[in-house]
N, C-alpha and C positions, 0 to 999 in steps of 0.2 A: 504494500500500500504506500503510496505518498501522500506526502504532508503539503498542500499546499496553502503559501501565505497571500494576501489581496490586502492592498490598502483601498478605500475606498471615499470617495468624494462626500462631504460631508453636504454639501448642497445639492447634485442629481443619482446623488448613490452610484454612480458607477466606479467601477471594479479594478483596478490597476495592478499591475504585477510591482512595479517601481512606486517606491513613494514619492519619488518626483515629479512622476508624471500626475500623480493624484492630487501634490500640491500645486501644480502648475492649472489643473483642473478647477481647484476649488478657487485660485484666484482671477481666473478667467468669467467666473462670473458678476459680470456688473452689479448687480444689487449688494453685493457683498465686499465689494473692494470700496473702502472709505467712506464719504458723508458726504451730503448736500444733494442728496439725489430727493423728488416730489413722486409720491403718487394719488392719483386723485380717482376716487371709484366715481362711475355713472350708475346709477340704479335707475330701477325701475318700480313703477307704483307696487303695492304690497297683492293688489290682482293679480299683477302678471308675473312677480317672480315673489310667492311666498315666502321662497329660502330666504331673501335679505343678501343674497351675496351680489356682488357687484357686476355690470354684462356688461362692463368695462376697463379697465386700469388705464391711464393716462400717468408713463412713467419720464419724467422731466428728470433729465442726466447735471452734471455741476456746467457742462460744455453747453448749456440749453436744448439739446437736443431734445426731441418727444420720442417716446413712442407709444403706440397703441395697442392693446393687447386686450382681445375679444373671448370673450366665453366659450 
């Protein structure tokens, strides 16, 4: 039998044989590297989406960039 080890990203769980690569992973993700980043949810009346979760994000970067990211 072998023993195998995995690091894994602590932001989309995936799986890496090198820790390098899994910290290279976790810092590649923008919501997570530094500060000054905005999000802003768009909901919808409590008829059409009972959850209360947002059927939009609106993610403002430190560079002003947008982006939009849909249900």
């Amino acid at each position: 039998m072998k023993e195998k080890k995995l690091y894994t990203c602590e932001i989309c769980h995936t799986d890496y044989a090198n820790p390098k690569e899994a910290e290279a992973c976790e810092g590649s993700h923008k919501l997570t590297r530094g500060k000054g980043f905005k999000i802003e949810g768009v909901y919808q009346p409590r008829k059409m989406c009972p959850d209360g979760v947002p059927v939009k994000l609106w993610v403002t970067f430190p560079d002003g960039s947008r982006i939009l990211y849909r249900r």
